[in-house]
N, C-alpha and C positions, 0 to 999 in steps of 0.2 A: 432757236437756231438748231437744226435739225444735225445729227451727226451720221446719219443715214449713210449706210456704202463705207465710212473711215473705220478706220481699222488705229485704232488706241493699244500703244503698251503701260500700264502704269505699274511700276512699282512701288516693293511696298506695300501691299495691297491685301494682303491678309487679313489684317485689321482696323481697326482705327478711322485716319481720315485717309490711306489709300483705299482701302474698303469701300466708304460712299466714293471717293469720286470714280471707281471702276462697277459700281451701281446707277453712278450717274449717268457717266456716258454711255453705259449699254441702254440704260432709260432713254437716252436721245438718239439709239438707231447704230451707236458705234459696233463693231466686233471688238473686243477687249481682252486683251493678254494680259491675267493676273498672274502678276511676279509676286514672289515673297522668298525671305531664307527656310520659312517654314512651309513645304510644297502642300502639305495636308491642308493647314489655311487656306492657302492659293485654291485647292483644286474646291473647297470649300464653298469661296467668294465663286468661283468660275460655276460650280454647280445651281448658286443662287440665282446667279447671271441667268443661267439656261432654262432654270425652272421660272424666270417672269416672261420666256421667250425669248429671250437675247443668244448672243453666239459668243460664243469664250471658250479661252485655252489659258491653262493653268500651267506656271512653270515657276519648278522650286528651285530657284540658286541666290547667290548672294551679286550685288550688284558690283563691287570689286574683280569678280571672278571673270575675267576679260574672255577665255573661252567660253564659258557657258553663259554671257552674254552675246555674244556672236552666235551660238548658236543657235537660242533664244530669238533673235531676229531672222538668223533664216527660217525657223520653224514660223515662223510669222509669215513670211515674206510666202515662205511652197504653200502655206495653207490658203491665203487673201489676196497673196498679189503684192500686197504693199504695206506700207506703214505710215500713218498719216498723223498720229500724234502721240508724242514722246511725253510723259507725265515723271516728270523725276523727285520723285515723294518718299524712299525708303529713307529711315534715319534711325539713331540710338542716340543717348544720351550719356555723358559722363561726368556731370558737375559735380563741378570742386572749386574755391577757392585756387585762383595762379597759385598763390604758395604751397596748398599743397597739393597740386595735381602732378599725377605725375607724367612725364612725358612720352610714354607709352599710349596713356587716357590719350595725349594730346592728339598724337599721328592719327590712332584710330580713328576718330570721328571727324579728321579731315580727311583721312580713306575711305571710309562710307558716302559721308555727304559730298566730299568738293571732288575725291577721286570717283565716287560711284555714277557720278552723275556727269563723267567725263566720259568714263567707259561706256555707258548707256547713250549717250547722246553720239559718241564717235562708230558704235557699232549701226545705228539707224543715220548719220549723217549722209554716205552714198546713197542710200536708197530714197532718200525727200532729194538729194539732188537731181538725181534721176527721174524721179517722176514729179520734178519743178515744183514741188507742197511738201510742207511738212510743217507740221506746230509742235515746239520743245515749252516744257515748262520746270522753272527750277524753282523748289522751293526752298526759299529763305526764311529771313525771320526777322523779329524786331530785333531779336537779342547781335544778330548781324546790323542789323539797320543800325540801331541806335544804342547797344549795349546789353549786359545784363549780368549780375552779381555772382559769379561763380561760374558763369559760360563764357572761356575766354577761347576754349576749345570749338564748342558750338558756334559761335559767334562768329569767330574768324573764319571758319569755313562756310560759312550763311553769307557774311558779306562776298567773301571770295565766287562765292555762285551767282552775283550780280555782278563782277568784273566777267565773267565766262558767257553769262547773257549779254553784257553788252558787245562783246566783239562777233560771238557767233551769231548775233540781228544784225551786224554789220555784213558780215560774211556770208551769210543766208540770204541774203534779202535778194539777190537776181536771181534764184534760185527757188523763191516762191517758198522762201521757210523762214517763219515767225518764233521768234524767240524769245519769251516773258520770263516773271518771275512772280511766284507765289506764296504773300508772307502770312500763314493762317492761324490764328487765335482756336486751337479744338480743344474741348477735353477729350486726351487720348491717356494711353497707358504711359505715355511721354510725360502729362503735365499732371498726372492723380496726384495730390494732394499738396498740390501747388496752391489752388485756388479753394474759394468756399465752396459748400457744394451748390447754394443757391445760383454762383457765376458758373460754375460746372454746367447747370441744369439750361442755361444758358450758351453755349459754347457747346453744342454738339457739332461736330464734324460735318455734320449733313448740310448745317448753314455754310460752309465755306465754299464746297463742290461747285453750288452755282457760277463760279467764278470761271470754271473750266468752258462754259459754255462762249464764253468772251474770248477765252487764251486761246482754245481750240477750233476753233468754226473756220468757217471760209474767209467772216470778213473781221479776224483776228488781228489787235495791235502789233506793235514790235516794240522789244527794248521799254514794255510796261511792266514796274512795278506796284501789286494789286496788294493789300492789304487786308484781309476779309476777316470775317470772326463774329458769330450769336447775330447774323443777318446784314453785319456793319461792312460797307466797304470802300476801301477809300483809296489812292492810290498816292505812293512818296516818289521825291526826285532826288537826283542826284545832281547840285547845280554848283557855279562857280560864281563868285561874286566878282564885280567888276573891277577891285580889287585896286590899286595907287601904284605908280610911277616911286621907285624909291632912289631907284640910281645904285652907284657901285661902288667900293671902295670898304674899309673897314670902319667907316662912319654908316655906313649903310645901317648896318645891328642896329644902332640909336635909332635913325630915324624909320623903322620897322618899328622897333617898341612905342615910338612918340605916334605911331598912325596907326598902331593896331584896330582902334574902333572904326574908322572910313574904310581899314583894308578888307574888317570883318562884316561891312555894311551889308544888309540883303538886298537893299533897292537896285534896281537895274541888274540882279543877279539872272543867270540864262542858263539851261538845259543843255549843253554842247552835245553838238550830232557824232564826234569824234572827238579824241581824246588829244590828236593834234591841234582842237581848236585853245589847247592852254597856250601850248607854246606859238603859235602864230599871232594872239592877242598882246602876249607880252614882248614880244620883237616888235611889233605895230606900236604898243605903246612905248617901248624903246625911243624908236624911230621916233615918234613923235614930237618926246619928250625933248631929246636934243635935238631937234630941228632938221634932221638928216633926210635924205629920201634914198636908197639903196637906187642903185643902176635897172631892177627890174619893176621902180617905180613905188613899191611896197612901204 
């Protein structure tokens, strides 16, 4: 899938695994705006770009920093024309045990991650409406997805970038802007001496990138999250079970506790397209339940 003629901003991109994927997509034909807080890196990765014959602009600020992201996209916007995909990859980390982090740690790497990728997506938002295309990419994480022992920080803002994917694929989508999320297994400077080095040797950053060619392209998903790492990739949902009729009253609590296993059941569990399809299911099975039919047939 060629990226020929789009115009990519990835930040982050200094190092690590924003590094290959602003290698990758210039490899596919993109023009590539490497961001980083360190511009030397940035202009770095943008020189490597230029020297395989690709086209790149280097720009050193921090992704929090709402003007020098706006400005960032106009310099984009007077150089190409346009901006066609949003790669939101900067990160840090602060792990600690809840009890002892402290909650300074905590704000910060929800201002990084959950705020940087708010700022970043809201400064290129008019300009993919405007020219009906745009591909945004958030990256998340298992430690969002499903946990992780001292990342209560990371974590909550990892899942939190999957609640900001799903409404802006909601809100993009007549507008021809595709909105994913990217949960990537690399050895970066992020995970050193997390793992062995033999899984290390494993887990280079360069296996993930391919995933962009899916998030990014023409004929890109919405509201997919991709899972990637050492060539693996797989992708998770976010579903709701079909869940039991309990009824109402202060007897309810008991018979919630006595049907917790059918209420946690997965079979006949479903991907809901909107978040109103909770509350429309459980008034339906209200309805049901007591035999009623509302006046507008429901």
């Amino acid at each position: 899938m060629s990226m020929q003629g789009r115009v990519a901003v990835v930040t982050g991109a200094g190092g690590g695994l924003g590094r290959e994927h602003a290698l990758f997509l210039a490899r596919r034909g993109a023009a590539v705006v490497v961001n980083d807080m360190n511009g030397e890196a940035a202009e770095a990765v943008a020189d490597e770009i230029r020297g395989e014959g690709g086209d790149a602009l280097a720009v050193g600020c921090s992704v929090t920093d709402e003007a020098a992201v706006a400005d960032m996209v106009a310099r984009t916007v007077e150089r190409w024309g346009r901006v066609d995909a949003l790669v939101n990859n900067a990160g840090i980390l602060r792990d600690k045990s809840f009890a002892k982090m402290d909650l300074a740690d905590f704000r910060l790497i929800v201002d990084v991650h959950l705020m940087g990728a708010v700022v970043c997506s809201k400064a290129v938002w008019e300009t993919m409406r405007t020219q009906n295309h745009g591909r945004i990419v958030m990256t998340t994480s298992s430690s969002g997805l499903y946990g992780n022992f001292g990342q209560a920080n990371y974590g909550a803002a990892k899942m939190a970038l999957v609640g900001l994917m799903q409404t802006l694929a909601i809100e993009g989508e007549k507008h021809g802007i595709r909105v994913n999320c990217l949960a990537p297994t690399a050895a970066t400077g992020m995970t050193e001496g997390l793992l062995p080095p033999e899984a290390l040797a494993r887990l280079s950053p360069a296996r993930v990138s391919p995933a962009l060619a899916l998030l990014c392209g023409d004929d890109a998903p919405t509201r997919a999250i991709v899972n990637a790492g050492a060539g693996h990739f797989a992708r998770a949902y976010v579903t709701l079970t079909a869940g039991r009729y309990i009824g109402e009253g202060d007897e309810a609590a008991d018979r919630l506790i006595e049907a917790w296993n059918p209420v946690s059941s997965r079979e006949g569990e479903i991907v809901p397209d909107y978040g109103f399809i909770q509350a429309q299911r459980e008034v339906a099975s209200a309805t049901a339940s007591s035999g009623c039919v509302d006046r507008d047939g429901g």
